[in-house]
C-alpha positions in Angstrom: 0.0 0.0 0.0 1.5 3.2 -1.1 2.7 5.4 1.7 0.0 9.0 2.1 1.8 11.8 0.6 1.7 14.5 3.4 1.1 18.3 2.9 4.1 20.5 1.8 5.1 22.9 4.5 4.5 26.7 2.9 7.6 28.3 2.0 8.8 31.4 4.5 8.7 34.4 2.2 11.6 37.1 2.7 10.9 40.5 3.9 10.3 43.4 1.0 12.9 45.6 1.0 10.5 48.4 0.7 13.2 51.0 2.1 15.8 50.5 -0.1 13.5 50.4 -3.5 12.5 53.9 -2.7 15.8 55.3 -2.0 16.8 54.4 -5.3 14.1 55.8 -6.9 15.2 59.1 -5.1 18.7 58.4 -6.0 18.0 57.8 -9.3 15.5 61.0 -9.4 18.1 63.0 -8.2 20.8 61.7 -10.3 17.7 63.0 -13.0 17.6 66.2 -12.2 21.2 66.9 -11.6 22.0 65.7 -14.9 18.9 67.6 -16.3 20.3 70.6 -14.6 23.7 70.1 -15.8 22.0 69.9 -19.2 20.2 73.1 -18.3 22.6 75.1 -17.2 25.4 74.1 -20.2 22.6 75.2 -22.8 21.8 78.1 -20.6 25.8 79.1 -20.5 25.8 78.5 -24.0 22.9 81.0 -24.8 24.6 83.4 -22.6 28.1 83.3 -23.8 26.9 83.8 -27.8 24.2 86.1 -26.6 26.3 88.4 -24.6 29.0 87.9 -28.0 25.9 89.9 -29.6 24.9 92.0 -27.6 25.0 95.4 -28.8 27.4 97.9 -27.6 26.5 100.3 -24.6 26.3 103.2 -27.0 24.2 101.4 -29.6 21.8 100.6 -27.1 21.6 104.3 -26.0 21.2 105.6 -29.4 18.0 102.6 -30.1 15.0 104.5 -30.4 11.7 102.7 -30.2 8.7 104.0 -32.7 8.8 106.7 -34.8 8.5 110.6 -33.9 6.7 113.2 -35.6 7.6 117.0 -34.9 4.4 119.1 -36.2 5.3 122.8 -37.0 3.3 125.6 -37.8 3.7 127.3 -40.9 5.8 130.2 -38.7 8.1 126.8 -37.5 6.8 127.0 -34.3 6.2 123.5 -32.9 2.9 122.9 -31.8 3.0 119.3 -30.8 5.1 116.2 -31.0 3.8 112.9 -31.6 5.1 109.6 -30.9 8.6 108.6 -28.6 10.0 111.2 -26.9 13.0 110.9 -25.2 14.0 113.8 -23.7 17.9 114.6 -22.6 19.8 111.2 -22.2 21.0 111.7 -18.3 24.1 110.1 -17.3 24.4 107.7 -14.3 25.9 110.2 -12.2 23.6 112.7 -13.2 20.3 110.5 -12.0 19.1 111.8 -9.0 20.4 109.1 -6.2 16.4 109.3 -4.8 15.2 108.6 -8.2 17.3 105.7 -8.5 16.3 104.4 -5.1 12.8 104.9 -5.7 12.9 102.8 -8.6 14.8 99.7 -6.8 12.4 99.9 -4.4 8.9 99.5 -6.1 10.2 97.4 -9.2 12.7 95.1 -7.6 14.5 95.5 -4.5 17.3 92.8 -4.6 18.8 94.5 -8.0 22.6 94.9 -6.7 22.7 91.5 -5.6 21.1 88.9 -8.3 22.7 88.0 -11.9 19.9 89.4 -13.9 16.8 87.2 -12.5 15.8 86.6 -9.1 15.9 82.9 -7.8 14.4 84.2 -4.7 11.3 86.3 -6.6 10.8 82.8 -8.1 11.0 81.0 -5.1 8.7 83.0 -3.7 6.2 83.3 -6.8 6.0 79.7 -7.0 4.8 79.6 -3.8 2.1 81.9 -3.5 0.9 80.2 -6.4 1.2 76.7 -4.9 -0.6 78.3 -1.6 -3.6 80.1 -3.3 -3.9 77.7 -6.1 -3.3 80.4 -8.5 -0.7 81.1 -11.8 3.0 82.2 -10.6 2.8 86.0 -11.0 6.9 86.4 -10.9 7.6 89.9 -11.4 10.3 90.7 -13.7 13.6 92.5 -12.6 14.8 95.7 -13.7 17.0 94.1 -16.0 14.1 91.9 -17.4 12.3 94.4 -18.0 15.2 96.4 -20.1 15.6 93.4 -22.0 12.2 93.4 -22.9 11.6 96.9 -23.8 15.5 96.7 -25.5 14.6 93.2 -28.0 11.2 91.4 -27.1 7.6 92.2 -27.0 5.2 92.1 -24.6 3.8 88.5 -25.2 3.5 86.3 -22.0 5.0 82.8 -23.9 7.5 80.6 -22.0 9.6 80.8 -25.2 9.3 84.8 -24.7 10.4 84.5 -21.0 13.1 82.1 -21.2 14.9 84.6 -24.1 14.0 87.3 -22.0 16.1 85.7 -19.0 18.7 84.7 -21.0 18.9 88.4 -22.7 18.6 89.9 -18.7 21.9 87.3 -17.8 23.4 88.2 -20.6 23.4 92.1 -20.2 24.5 91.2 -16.9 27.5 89.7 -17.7 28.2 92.4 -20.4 27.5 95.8 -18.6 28.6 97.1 -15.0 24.9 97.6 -12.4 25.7 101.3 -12.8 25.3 101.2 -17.0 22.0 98.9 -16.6 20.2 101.0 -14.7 21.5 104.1 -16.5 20.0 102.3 -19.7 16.6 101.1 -17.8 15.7 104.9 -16.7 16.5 106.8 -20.0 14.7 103.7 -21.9 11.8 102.8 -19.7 7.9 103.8 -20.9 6.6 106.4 -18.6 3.0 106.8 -20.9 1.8 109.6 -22.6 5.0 108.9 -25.2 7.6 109.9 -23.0 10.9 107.1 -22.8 12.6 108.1 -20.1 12.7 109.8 -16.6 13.6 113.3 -18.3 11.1 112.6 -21.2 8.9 111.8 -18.1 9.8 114.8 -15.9 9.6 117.2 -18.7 6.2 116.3 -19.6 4.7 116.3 -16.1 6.7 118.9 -14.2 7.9 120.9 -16.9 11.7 120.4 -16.1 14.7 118.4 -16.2 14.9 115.2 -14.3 17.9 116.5 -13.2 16.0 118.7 -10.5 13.2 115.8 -9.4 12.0 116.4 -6.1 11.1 112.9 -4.0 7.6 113.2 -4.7 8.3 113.4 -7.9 10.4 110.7 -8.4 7.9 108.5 -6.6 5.2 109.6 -9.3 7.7 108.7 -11.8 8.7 105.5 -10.7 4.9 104.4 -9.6 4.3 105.0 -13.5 6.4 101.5 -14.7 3.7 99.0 -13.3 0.5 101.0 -15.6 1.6 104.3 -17.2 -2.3 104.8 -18.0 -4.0 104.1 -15.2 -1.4 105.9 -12.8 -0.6 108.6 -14.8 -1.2 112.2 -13.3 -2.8 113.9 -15.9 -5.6 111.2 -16.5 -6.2 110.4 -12.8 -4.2 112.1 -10.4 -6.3 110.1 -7.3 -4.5 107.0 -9.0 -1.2 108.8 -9.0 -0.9 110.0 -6.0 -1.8 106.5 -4.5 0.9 104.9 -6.3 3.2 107.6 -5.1 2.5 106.7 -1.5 3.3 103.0 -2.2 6.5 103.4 -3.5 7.3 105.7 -0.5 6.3 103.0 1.8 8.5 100.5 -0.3 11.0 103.3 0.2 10.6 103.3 3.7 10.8 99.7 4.4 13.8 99.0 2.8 15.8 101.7 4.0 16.3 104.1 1.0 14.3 106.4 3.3 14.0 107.5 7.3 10.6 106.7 8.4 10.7 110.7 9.3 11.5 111.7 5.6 8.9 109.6 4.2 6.6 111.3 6.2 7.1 114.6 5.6 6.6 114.0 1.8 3.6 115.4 0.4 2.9 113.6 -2.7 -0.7 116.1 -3.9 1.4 118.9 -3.3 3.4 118.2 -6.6 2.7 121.0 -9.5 1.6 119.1 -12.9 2.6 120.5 -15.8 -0.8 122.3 -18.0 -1.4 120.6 -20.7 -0.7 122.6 -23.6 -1.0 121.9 -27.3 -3.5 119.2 -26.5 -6.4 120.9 -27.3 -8.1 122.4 -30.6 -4.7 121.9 -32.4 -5.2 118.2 -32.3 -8.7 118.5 -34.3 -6.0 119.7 -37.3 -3.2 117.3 -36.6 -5.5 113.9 -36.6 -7.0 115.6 -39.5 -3.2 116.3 -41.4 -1.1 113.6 -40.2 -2.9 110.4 -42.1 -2.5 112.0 -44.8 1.3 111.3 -44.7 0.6 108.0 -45.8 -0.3 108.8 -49.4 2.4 112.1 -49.9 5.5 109.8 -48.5 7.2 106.6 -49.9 6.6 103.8 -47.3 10.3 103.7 -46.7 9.4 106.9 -44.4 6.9 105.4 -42.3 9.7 104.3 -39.0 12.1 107.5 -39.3 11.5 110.7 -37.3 9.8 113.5 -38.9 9.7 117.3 -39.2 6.3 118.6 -40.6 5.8 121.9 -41.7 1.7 122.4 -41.7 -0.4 125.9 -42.8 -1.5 126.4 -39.6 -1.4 129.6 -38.2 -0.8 129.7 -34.6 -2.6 133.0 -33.5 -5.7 132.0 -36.1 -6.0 128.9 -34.5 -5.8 131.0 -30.9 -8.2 133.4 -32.1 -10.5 130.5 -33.3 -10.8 128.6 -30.5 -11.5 132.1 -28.6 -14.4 132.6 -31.0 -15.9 129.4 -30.2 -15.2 129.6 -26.8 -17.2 132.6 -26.1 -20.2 132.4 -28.5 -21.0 128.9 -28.4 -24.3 127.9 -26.3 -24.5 126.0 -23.1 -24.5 122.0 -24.3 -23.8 122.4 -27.9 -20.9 122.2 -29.8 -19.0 123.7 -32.5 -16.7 123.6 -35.5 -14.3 126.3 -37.6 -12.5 125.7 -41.0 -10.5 128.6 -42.0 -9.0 128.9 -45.7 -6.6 131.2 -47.1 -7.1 132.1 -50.8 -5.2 128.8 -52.1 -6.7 126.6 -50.1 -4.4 126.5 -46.5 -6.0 125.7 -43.6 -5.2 128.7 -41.7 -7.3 127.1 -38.2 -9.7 124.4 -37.6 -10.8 123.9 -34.5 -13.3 120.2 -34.4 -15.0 120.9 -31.1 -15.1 122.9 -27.9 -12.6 120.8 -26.1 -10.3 118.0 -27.6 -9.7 116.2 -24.1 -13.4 115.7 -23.8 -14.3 114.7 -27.0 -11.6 114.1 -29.8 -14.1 114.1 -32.5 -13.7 116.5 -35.5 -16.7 117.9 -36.3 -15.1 120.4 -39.0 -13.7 117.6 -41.4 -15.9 113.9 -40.1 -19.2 115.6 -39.2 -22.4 115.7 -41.8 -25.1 118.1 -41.0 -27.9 119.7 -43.2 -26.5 123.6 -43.8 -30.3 124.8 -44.2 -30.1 127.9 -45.8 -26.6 128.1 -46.8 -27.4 125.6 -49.7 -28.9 128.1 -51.4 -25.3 129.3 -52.7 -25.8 126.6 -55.1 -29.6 127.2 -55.9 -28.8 131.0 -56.5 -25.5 129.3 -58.6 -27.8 127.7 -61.2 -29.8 130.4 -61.5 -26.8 133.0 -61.9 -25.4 130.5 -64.8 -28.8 129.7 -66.5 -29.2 133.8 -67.3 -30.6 135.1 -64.0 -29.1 138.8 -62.9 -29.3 139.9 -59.2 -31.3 142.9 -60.2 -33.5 140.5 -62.1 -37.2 140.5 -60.7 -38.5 137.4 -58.7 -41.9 137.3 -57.0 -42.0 136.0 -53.4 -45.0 134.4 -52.8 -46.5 131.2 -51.7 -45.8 128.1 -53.8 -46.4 124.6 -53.9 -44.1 122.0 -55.7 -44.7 118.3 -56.4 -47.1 118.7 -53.2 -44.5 120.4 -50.8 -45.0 124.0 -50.1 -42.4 125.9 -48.6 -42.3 128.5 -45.9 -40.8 131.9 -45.5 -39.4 132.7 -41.4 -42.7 134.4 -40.1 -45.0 133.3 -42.8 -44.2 136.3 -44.3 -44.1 137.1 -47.8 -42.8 139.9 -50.2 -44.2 140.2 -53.5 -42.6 141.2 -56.5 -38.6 141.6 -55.3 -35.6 141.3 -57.0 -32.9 138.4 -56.6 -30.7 140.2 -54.5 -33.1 141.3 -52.1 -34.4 137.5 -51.9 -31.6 135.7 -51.3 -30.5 138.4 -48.7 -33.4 137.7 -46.8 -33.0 134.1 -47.6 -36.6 134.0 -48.8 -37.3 130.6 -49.0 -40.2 130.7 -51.8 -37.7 132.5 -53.9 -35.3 129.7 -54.0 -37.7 126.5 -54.4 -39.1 128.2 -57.6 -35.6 128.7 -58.7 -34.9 125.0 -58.0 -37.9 123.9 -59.8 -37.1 126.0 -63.0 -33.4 125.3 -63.4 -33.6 121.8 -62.3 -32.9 119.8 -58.9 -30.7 117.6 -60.6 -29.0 120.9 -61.6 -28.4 122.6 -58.4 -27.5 119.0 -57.2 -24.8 119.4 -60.1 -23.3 122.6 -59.1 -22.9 121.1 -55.4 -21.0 118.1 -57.3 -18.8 120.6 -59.2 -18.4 123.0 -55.6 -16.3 119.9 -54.2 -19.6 118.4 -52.1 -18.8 114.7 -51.5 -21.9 113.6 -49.4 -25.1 112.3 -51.2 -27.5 114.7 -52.2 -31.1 114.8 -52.9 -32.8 115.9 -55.4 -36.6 116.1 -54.3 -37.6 120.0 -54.1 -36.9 120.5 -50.4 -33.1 119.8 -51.2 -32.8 123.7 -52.0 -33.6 124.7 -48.5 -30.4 123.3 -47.5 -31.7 119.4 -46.8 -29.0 117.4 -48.0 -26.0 117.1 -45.2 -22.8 118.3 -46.1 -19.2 118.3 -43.9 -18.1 122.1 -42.5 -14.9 122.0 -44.7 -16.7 121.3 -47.9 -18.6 124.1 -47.4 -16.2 126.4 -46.9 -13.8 124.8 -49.9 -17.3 125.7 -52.4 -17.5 129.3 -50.7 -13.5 129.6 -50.7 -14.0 129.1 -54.8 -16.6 131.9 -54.9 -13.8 134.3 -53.1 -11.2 133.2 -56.2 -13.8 134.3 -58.9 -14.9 130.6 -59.5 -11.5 129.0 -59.6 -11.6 125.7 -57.6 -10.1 125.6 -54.5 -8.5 122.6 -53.0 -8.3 122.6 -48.7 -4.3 121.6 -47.5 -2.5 121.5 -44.4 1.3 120.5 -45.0 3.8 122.7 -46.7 6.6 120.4 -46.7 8.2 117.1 -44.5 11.7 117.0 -43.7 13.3 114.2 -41.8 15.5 114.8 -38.8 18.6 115.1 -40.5 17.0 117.6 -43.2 16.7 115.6 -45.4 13.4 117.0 -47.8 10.5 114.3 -48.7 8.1 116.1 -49.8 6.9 119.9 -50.4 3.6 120.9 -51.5 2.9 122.2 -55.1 0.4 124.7 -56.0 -2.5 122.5 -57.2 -3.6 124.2 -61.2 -7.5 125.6 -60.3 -10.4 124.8 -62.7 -12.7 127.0 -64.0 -16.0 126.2 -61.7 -18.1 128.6 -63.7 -17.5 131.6 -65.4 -15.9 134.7 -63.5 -19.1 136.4 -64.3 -21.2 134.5 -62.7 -19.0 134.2 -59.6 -19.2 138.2 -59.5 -23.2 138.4 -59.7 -22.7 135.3 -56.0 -20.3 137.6 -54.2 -22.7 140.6 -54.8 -25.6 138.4 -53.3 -23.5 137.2 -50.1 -22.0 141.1 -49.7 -26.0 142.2 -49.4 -27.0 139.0 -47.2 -24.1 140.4 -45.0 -24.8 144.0 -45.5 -28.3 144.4 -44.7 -29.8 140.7 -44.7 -29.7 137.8 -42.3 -25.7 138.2 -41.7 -25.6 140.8 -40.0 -23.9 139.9 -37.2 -21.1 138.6 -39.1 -20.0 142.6 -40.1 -16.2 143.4 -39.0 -15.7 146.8 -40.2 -14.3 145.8 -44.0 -16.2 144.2 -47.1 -17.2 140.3 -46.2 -19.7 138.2 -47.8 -21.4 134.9 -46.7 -24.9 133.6 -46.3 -26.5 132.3 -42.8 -28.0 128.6 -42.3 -30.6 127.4 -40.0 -32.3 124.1 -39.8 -35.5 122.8 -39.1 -36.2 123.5 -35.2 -32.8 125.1 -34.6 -30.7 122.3 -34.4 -28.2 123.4 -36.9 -27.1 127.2 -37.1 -24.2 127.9 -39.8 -22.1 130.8 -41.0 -20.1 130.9 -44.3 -18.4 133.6 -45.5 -14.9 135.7 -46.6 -13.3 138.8 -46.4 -9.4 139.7 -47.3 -8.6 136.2 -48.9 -9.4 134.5 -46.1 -13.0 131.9 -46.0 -14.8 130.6 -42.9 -17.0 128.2 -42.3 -18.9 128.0 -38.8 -21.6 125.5 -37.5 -23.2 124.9 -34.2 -25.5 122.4 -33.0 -25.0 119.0 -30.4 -23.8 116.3 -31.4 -27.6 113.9 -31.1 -29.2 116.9 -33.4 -31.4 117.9 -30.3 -32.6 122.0 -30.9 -30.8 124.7 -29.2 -32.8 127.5 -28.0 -32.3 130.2 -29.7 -29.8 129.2 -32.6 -29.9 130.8 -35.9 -26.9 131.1 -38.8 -27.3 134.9 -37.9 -27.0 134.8 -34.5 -24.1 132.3 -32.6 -22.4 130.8 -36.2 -22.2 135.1 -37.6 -20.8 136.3 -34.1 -18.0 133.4 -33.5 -16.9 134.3 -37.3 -17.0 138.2 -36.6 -15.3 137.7 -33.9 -12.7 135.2 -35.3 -12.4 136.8 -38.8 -12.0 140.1 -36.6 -8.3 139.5 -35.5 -7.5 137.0 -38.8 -7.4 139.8 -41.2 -6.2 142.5 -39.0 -3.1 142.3 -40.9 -3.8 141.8 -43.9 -5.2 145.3 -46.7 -8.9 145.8 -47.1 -10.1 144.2 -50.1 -13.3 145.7 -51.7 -15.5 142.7 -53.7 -15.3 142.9 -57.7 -18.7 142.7 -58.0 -18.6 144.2 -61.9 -19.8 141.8 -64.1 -19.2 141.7 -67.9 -21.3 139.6 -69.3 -20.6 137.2 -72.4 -22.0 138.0 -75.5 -25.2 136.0 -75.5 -26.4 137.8 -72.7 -25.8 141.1 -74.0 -26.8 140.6 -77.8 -29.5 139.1 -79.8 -27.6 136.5 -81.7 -27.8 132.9 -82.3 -25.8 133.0 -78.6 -28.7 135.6 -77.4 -31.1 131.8 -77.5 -28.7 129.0 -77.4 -25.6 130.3 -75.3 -21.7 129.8 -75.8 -20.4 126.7 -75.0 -17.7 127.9 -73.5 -19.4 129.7 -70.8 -23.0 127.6 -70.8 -22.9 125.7 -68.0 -26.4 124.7 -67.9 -27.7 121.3 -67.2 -31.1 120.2 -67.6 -33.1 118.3 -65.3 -32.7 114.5 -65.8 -28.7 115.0 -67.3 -27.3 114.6 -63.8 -24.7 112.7 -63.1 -25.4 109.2 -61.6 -24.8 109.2 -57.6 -26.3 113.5 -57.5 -29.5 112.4 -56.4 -31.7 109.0 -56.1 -35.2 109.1 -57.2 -36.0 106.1 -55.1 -35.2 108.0 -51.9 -38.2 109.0 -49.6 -38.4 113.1 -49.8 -36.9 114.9 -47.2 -39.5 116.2 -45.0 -40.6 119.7 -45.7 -38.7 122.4 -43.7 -40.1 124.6 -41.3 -39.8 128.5 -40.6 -36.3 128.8 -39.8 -36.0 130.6 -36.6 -33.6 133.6 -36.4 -33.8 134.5 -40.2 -34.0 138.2 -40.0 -37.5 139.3 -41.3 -38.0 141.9 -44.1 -37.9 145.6 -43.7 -41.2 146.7 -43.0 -42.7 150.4 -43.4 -41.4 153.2 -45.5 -38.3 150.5 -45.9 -39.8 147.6 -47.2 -38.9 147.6 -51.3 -42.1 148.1 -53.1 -44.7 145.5 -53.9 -44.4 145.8 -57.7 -45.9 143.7 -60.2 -43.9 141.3 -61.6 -43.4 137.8 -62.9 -43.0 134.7 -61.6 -39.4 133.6 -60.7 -38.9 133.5 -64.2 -41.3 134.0 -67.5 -42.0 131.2 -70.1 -40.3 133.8 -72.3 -37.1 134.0 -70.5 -37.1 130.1 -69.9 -37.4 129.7 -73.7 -34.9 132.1 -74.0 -32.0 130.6 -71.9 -32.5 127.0 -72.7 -32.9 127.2 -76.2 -36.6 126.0 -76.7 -35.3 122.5 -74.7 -37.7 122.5 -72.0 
């Protein structure tokens, strides 16, 4: 019988060396990292040693500029504003102040004179506030981080950014002593505003050299690094003077002040510089300076600038004076000034640049009312009208829309000069309707009018909205006997070495309409100045211009010239709301009396050429007497428009109300007498000056 196989005893396992499997794991993990970090720091020394090979010298570095500048000029050379970098004086290290130093040490990084360019200790600590609040690392950079930065990088917060950026920072460390890096940090640093620099800086806040910086002063500054907008003092000087106090508690706590000095600082007691410059000038300069783009080659686009512009400093003074003191409480105004070429002599966009950068002179489009009628009374004037000519004011209804003279009032038989000085609305409708819409819309086209017009019958009261500089450019051709005349504000741009690129040639003027013609228009605009609705626009010497007002007083305008020199003026608000008590002959006429007052004080009185010599076929009955010279014939009729003048699929503009202000007609013994007449013009005369077309 076989023997019972008993059960095998279970085998005694060994103990799992637990211990010594994690220390080599650590070993080995340590072994790792040491080799990673010997891997690190050979590439890192690498980078260094051909990056500092690179680098720059010192005074290549101090002669990079970042951006380009642009010196404006008046046309006297005076500079009126700089644009872009500025730099100010370059300030050595010794002359730095020593507070101005410490003050920036303090607030933008404290350990400077003792790390290699970054600050293993700032990134100790970074990592772990972030580990602690379960939030990003928010290292901040060193001073020499930051040079690097603004020196060769941009502002993008990539890993691959900030690792160049440290290796640039070691690198500049190894090349150039503490002294020269933060002698090249606060010359090259952005303060805001444009300034580089603490004397760029100083200068444009305390109006002097950062030579003499006081240590409130140099706290502002160096509070200005960490947001140059938000703490800067001229935007909110709250902000600043907050961030002052911080870096004089920084200051404070690490020594670079006695407790007792900090305290006796007085940070809001520090006198800001007044702005200067800033104000109506810009309107012209953001109007002027884009146009660079088309008069230079591209290759001038990153070099500083000199521009010499038309402006005329005292005009532009006298201007914004004019606006100033005649505009009404809540509305807002606008002032193109021409000379006899086309110069922009002032332009002032709005009643304060700081509030509202808008330019209403040149971007604005606003119905001119009344001053349309220029090119109504144009038309006329062209087809064969005369000012003495014999018009009858009295009610009228076209296409459905009956227009209405200020007051309901209405004349009778009157002659053209008379009506349009009175800016009898009647008058010019059946003037409109007899010539043509399309016709008037024409002459607008041909006056340098860019906006889209209408051509329904209320268009002649001034419906259609046009931009202030327009205006003034089709009056400013009336004033040069119908030669066009083309608005400009550069004379010539010269980069910094001299160095001409480009100087501004007399443009050759068309012939708008014949000289004639222009005559018989400044005869009509001397009378509406004389004795009409201008009145208020009178400055002791010859000036004609016509008055505008708009339905329910939101738009009052002035237009007119005297002495070579042409000014357009509107008022109104900006959300075309009415202003109480605004007509073209009462705020628009004084601001350009009283602008227009001190332009041409210098210059000779100029009495109008109003003498008209007529062309032949006015003057005898030949086969020009019925069908007119070519030549001169400017006469379109209605329906021969050019496309874009007017849309017949438009709705009509709605018809225009009494316009408020208009000065009413002379009543009594010097009202002109009621004398029969004929209409605005008589089947006979019609036949006559279109040749039997219509």
């Amino acid at each position: 019988m076989a023997k019972r196989r008993g059960k095998r005893a279970p085998t005694r396992k060994e103990p799992r060396d637990s211990g010594g499997t994690f220390r080599r794991i650590i070993k080995r993990v340590l072994i790792g990292l040491v080799a990673l970090t010997l891997i690190l720091a050979v590439a890192v020394g690498t980078a260094v040693f051909f990056t500092t090979r690179e680098l720059p010298s010192y005074s290549a570095l101090q002669n990079r500029q970042t951006g380009q500048t642009i010196v404006v000029r008046a046309s006297d050379g005076t500079e009126i504003v700089t644009l872009g970098p500025s730099y100010g004086e370059w300030l050595s290290a010794s002359e730095i102040p020593p507070i101005m130093k410490a003050a920036m040490v303090a607030v933008e990084d404290r350990r400077f004179h003792s790390h290699f360019g970054i600050d293993p200790l700032g990134l100790v600590r970074a990592v772990a506030v972030s580990l602690i609040h379960s939030e990003p690392a928010k290292a901040t950079s060193t001073i020499t981080q930051q040079l690097a930065r603004n020196l060769f990088l941009n502002s993008n917060r990539s890993v691959d950014r900030k690792l160049r950026e440290a290796v640039l920072a070691i690198a500049l460390e190894n090349k150039f002593t503490k002294q020269q890096i933060l002698e090249l940090y606060l010359n090259k640093v952005y303060f805001g505003g444009g300034a580089y620099g603490i004397d760029a800086a100083s200068r444009k806040f305390f109006s002097h050299s950062a030579r003499d910086l006081s240590t409130a002063e140099a706290a502002i500054i160096a509070g200005l690094v960490k947001a140059p907008s938000r703490y800067s003092p001229t935007a909110d000087v709250e902000a600043a003077v907050g961030r002052a106090n911080v870096v004089l508690d920084q200051m404070r706590k690490y020594g670079a002040l006695d407790p007792g000095e900090a305290a006796d600082v007085d940070v809001s007691a520090v006198k800001l510089k007044e702005e200067q410059g800033q104000n109506s000038v810009r309107y012209f300069t953001d109007w002027v300076l884009p146009q660079l783009d088309t008069l230079l080659p591209a290759t001038a686009q990153f070099e500083p600038l000199q521009v010499w512009t038309t402006l005329d400093i005292e005009k532009q003074r006298a201007a914004t004076a004019a606006v100033k003191a005649n505009v009404p409480n809540g509305a807002q105004a606008s002032l193109v000034s021409l000379d006899r070429d086309g110069a922009v002599l002032a332009m002032v966009g709005g009643t304060d640049y700081v509030s509202s950068n808008y330019n209403r002179a040149t971007s604005a489009v606003r119905q001119p009312g009344s001053a349309w009628k220029l090119f109504v009374y144009l038309a006329a004037l062209e087809a064969g009208y005369r000012p003495s000519d014999r018009v009858v004011d009295a009610p009228v209804t076209i296409q459905g829309w009956s227009p209405q003279n200020s007051g309901n009032s209405y004349a009778g038989a009157i002659d053209l000069r008379t009506a349009f000085a009175y800016s009898k609305n009647t008058v010019a409708a059946q003037l409109g309707n007899e010539v043509g819409f399309d016709t008037v819309a024409s002459m607008a086209r041909r006056f340098g009018i860019t906006t889209p017009i209408s051509t329904f019958p209320s268009m002649v009261l001034g419906t259609s909205e046009v931009r202030v500089i327009e205006l003034t450019e089709a009056f400013a051709s009336i004033a040069a006997r119908g030669h066009s005349v083309e608005p400009y504000g550069i004379l010539k741009v010269a980069t910094s070495d001299g160095e001409l690129l480009y100087a501004h040639e007399p443009s050759r003027p068309t012939q708008l309409v014949p000289e004639y013609v222009a005559s018989e228009m400044t005869d009509l605009l001397q009378t509406a100045v004389s004795t009409g609705t201008g009145r208020a626009a009178q400055i002791g010497r010859p000036v004609a211009g016509k008055t505008g007002t708009t339905t329910s007083s939101k738009d009052g305008w002035f237009v007119g010239f005297s002495s070579g020199i042409t000014t357009g003026v509107w008022v109104g608000r900006d959300d075309a709301e009415p202003v109480a008590g605004l007509a073209g002959g009462a705020a628009p006429a004084r601001i350009f009396a009283s602008y227009m007052r001190k332009a041409v004080a210098d210059r000779p009185v100029e009495p109008f050429d109003t003498e008209v010599q007529l062309p032949q076929w006015q003057l005898e009955p030949d086969e020009e007497y019925y069908y007119g010279d070519p030549d001169d014939y400017f006469y379109m009729d209605q329906g021969t428009v050019e496309p874009g003048f007017g849309d017949p699929g438009l709705e009509p503009f709605p018809a225009q109300e009494p316009f408020p202000g208009e000065a009413p007609m002379p009543a009594g013994p010097d009202a002109p007498p009621p004398l029969p007449g004929p209409p605005a013009a008589t089947d006979d005369f019609l036949e006559r000056a279109t040749g039997g077309q219509l």
